[in-house]
N, CA, C and O of each residue as an XYZ file, in Angstrom:
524
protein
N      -0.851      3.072     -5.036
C      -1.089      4.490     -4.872
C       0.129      5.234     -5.346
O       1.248      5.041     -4.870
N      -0.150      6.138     -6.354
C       0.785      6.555     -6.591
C       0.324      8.096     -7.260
O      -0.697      8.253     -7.930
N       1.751      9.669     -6.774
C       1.210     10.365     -8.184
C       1.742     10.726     -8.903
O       1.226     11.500     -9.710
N       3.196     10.320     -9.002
C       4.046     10.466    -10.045
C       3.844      8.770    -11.321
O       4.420      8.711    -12.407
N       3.303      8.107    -10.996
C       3.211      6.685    -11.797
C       4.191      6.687    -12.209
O       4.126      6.992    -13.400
N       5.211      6.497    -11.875
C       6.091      6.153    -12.550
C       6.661      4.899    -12.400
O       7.701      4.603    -11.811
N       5.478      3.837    -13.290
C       5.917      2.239    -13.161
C       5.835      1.669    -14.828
O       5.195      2.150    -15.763
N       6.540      0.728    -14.804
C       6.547     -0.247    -15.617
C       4.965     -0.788    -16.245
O       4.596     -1.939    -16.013
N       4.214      0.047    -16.946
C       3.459     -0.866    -17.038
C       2.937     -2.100    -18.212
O       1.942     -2.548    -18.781
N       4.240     -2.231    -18.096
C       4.818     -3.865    -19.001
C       4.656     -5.129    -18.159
O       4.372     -6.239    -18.609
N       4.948     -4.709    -16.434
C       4.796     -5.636    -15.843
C       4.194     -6.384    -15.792
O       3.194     -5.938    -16.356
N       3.820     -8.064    -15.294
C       2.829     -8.611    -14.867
C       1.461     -8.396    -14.255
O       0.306     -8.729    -14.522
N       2.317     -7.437    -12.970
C       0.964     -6.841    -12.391
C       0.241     -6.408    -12.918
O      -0.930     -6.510    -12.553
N       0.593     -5.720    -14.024
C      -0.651     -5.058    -14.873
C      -1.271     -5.468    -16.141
O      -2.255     -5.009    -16.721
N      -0.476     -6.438    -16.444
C      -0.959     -6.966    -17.458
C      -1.531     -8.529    -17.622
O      -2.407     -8.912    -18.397
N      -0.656     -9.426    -16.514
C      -1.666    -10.627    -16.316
C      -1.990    -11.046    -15.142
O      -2.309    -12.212    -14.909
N      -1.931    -10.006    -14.176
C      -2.572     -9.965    -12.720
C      -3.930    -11.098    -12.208
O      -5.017    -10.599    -12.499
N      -4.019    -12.087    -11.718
C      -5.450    -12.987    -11.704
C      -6.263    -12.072    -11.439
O      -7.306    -12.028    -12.092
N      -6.027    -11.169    -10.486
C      -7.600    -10.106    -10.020
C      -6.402     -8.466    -10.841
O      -5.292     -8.032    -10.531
N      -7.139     -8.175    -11.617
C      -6.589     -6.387    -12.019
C      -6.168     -5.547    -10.978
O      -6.940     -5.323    -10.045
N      -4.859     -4.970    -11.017
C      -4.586     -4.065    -10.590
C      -5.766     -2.774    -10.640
O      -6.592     -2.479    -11.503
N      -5.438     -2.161     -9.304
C      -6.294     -0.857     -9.589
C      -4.884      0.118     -8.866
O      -4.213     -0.017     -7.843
N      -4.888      1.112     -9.998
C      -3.938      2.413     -9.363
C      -4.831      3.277     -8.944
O      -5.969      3.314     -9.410
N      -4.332      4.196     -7.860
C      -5.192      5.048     -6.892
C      -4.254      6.332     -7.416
O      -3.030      6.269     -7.302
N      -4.652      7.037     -7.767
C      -3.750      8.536     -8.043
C      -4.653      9.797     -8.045
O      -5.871      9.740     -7.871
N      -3.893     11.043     -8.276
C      -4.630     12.125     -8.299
C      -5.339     12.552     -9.235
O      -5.203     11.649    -10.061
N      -6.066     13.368     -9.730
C      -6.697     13.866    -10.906
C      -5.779     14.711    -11.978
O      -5.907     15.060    -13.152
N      -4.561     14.885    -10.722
C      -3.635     15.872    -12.177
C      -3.007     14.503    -12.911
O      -2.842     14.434    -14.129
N      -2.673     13.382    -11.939
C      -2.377     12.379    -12.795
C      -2.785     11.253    -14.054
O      -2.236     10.655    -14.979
N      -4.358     11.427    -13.313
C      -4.993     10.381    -14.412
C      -4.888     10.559    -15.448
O      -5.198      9.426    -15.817
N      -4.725     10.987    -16.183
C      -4.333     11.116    -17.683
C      -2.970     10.046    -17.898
O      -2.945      9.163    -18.755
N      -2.219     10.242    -17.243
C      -1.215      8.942    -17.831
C      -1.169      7.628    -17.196
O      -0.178      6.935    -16.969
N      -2.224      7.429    -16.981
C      -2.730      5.879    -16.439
C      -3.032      5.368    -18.073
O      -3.760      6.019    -18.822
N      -2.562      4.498    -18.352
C      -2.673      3.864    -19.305
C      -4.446      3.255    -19.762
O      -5.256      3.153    -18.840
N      -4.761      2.996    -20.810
C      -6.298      2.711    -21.120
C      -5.893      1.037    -20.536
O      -4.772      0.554    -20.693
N      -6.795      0.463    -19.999
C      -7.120     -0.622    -20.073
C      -6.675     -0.962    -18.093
O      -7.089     -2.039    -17.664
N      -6.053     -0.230    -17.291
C      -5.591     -0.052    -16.185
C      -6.323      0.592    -15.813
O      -6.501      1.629    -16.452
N      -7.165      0.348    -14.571
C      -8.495      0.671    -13.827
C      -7.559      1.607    -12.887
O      -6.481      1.200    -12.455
N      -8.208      3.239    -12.540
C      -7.680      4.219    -11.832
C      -8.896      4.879    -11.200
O      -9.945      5.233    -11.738
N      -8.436      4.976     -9.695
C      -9.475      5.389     -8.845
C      -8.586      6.516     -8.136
O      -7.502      6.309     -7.590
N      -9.443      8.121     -8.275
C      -9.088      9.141     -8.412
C      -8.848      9.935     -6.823
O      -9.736     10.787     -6.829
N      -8.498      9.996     -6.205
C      -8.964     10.910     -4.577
C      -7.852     11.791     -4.650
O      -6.708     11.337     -4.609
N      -8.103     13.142     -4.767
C      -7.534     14.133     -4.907
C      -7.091     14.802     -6.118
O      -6.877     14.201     -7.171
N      -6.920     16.397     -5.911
C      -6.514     16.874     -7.050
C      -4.938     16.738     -7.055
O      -4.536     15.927     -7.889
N      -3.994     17.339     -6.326
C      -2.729     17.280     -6.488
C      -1.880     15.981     -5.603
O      -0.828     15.424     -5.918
N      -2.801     15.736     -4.345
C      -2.098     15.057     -3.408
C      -2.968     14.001     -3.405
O      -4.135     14.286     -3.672
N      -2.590     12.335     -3.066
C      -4.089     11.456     -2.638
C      -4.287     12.000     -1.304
O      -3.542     12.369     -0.397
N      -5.588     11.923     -1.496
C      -6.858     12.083     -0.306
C      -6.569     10.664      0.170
O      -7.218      9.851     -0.489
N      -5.929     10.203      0.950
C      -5.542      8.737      1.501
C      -7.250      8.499      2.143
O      -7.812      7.566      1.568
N      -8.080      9.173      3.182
C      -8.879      8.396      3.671
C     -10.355      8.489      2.697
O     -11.372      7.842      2.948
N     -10.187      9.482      1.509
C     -11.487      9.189      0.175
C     -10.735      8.080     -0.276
O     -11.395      7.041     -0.251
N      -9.257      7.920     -0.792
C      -9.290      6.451     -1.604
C      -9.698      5.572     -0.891
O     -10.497      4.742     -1.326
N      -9.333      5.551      0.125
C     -10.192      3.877      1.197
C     -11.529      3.971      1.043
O     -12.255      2.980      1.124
N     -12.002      5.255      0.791
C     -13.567      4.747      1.141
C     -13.971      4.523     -0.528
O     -15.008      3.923     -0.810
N     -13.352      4.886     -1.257
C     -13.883      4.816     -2.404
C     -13.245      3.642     -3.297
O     -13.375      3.533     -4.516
N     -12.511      2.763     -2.422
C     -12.001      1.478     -2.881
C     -12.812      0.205     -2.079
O     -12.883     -1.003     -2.306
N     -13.307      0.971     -1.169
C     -14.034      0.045     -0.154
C     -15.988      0.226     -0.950
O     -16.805     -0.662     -0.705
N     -16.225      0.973     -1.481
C     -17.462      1.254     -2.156
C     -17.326      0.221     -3.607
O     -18.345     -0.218     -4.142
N     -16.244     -0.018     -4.023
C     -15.942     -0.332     -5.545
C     -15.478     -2.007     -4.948
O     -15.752     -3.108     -5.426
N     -14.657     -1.621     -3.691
C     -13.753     -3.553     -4.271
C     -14.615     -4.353     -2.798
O     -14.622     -5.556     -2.539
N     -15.235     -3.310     -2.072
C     -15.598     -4.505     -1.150
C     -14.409     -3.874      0.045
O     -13.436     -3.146     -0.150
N     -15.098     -4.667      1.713
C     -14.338     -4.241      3.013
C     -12.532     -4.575      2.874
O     -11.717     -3.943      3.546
N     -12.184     -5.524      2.015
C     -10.699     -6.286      2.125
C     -10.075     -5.433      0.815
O     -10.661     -5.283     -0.257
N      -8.937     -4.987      1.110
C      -7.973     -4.153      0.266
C      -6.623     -4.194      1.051
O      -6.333     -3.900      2.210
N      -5.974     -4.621      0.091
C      -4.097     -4.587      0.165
C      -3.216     -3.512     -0.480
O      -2.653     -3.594     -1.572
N      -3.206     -3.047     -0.086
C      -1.938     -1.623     -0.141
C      -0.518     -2.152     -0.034
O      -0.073     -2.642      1.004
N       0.160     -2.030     -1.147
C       1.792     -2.272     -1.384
C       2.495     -1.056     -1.340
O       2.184     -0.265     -2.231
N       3.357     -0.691     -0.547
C       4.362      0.143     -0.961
C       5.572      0.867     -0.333
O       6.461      0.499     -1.101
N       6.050      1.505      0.395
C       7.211      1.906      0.747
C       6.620      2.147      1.826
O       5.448      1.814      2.001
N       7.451      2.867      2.870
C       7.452      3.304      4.549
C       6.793      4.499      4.280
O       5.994      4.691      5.197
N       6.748      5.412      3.440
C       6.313      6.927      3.463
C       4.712      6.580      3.468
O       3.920      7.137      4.228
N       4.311      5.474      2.412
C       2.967      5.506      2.226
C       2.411      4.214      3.466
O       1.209      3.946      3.456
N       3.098      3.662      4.225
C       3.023      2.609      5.351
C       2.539      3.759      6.507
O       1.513      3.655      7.178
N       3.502      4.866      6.583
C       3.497      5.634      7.615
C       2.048      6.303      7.704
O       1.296      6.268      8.679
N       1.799      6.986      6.338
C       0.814      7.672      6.202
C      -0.635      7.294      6.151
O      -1.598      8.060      6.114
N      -0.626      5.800      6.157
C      -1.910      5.414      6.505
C      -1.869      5.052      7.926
O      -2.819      5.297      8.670
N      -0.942      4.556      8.269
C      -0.973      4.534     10.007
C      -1.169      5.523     10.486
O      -2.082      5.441     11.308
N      -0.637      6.758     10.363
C      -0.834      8.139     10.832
C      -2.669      8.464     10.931
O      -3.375      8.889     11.847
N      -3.000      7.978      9.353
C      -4.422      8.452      9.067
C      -5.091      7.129      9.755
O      -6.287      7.347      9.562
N      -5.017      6.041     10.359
C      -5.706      4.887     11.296
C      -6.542      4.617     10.362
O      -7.700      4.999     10.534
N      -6.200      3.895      9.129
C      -6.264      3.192      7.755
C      -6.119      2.107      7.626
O      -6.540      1.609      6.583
N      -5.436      1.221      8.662
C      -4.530      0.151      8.559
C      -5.400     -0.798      9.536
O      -5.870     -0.322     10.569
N      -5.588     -2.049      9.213
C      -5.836     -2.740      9.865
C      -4.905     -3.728     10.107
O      -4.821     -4.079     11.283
N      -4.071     -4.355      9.183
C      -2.964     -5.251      9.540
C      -1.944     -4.615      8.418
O      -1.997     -3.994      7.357
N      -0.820     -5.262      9.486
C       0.563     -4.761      8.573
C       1.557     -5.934      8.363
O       2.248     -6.636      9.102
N       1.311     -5.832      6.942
C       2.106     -7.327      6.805
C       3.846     -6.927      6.229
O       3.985     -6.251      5.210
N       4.686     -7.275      6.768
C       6.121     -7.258      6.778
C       7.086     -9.048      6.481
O       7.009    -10.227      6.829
N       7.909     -8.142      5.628
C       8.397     -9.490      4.829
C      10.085     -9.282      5.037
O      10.789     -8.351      4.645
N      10.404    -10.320      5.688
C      11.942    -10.163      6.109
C      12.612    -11.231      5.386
O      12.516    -12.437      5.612
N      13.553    -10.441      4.165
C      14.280    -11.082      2.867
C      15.522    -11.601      3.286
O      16.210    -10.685      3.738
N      16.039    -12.589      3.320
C      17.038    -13.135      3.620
C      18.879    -12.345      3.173
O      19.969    -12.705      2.727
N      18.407    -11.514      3.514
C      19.855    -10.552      2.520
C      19.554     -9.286      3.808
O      18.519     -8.994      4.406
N      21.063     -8.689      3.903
C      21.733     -7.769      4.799
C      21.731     -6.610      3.450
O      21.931     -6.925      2.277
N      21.528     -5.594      3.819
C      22.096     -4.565      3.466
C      22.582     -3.424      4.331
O      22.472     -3.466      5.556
N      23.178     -2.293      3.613
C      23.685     -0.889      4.378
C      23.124     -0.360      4.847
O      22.083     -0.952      5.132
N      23.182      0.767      5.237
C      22.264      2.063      5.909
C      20.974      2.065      4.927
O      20.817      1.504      3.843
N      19.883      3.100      5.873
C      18.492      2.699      4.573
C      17.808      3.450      5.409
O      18.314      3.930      6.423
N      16.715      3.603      5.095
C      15.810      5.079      5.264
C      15.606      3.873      6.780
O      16.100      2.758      6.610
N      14.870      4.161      8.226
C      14.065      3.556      8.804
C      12.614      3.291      8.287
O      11.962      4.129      7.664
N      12.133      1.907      8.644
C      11.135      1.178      7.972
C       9.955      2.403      7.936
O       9.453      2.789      6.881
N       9.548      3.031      9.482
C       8.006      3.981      9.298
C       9.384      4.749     10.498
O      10.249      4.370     11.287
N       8.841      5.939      9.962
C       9.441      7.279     10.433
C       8.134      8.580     10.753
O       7.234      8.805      9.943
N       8.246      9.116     11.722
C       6.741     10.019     12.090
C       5.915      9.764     12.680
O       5.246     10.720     13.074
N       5.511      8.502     13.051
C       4.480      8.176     13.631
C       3.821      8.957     14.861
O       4.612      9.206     15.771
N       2.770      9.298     15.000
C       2.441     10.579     16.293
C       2.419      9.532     17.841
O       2.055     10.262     18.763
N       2.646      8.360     18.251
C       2.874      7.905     19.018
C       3.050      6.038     18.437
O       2.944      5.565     17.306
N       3.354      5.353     19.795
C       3.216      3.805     19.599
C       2.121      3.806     19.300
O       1.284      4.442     19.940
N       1.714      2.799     17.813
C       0.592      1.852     17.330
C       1.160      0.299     17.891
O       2.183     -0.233     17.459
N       0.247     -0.300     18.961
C       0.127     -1.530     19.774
C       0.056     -2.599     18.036
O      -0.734     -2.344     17.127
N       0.886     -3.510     18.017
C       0.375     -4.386     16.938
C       0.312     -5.958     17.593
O       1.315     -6.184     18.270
N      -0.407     -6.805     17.551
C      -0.485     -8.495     17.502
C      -0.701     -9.195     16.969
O      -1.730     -9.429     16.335
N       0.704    -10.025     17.130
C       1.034    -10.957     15.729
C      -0.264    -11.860     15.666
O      -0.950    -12.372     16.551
N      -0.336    -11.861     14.364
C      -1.837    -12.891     13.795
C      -1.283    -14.309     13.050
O      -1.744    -15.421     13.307
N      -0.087    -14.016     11.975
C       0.437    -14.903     11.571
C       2.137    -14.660     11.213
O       2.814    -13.632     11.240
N       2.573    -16.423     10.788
C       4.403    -16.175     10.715
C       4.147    -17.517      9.481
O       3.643    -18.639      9.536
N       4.784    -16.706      8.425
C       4.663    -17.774      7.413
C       6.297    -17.951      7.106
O       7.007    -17.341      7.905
N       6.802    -18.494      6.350
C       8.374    -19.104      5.799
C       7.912    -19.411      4.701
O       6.795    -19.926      4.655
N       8.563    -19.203      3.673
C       8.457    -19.579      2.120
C       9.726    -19.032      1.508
O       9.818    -17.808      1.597
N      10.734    -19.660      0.902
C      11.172    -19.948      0.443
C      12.652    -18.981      0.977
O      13.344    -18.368      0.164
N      12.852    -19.002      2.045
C      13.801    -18.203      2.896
C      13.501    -16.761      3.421
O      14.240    -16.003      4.049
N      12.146    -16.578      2.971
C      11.824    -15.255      3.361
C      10.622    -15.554      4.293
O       9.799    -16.468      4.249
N      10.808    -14.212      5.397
C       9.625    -14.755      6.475
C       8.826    -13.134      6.486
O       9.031    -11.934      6.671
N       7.563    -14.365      6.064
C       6.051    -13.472      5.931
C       5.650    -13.256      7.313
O       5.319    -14.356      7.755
N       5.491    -12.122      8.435
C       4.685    -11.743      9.405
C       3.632    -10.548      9.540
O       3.776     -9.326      9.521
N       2.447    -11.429      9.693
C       1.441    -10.388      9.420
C       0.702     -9.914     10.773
O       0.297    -10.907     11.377
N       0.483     -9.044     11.254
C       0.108     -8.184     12.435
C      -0.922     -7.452     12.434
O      -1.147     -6.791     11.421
N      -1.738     -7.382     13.463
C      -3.285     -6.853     13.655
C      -3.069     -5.654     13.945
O      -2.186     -5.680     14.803
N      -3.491     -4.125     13.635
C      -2.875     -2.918     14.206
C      -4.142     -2.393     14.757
O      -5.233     -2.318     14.190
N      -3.606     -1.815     16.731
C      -4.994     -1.186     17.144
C      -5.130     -0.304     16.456
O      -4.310      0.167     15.668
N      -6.585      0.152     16.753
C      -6.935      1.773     16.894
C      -5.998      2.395     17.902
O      -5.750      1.926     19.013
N      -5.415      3.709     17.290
C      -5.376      4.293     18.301
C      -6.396      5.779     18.160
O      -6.500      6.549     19.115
């Protein structure tokens, strides 16, 4: 999800992905979605976060994975979008840094579902209530 796109799209992900990327952006953006990169539209200036779910859930089916920073983590938790939240703890320290989700309108209850380890980094994935 994005509406500035401003990615690489040289990358893998988009170019030899096993299942295709789909970018979710606005309508002022689609135009620089590249041809051959599948773009699903919800909103004119801002995403419509709960039309893209439904209109990714009409197109890809009930299961969809959302990648991306704390702003867009927050904002589907906010909008009760989220069914699990999967968090990946990288074996490396760093400095000061934004907090992970910032805003939230109260505690979201989460229970751990799974704890994976691969290759020094630990995969934990979590069930998130309704609230």
């Amino acid at each position: 999800m994005s509406r500035s796109l401003d990615f690489d799209w040289t990358l893998p992900l988009f170019t030899e992905a096993e299942t295709p990327t789909v970018v979710v952006t606005t309508e002022r953006a689609r135009a620089h979605v590249p041809s051959g990169i599948r773009a699903v539209v919800a909103g004119e200036a801002d995403i419509d976060l709960p039309e893209a779910v439904r209109l990714l859930h009409g197109e890809l089916g009930p299961r969809l994975l959302c990648e991306g920073g704390p702003g867009l983590a927050t904002a589907l938790l906010r909008a009760s979008l989220v069914d699990e939240l999967c968090l990946n703890i990288a074996p490396a320290l760093h400095g000061p840094r934004t907090p992970l989700l910032t805003g939230l309108p109260a505690e979201i209850p989460v229970d751990p579902a799974a704890v994976y380890l691969d290759e020094g980094v630990l995969f934990v994935r979590y069930r998130v209530a309704r609230v």
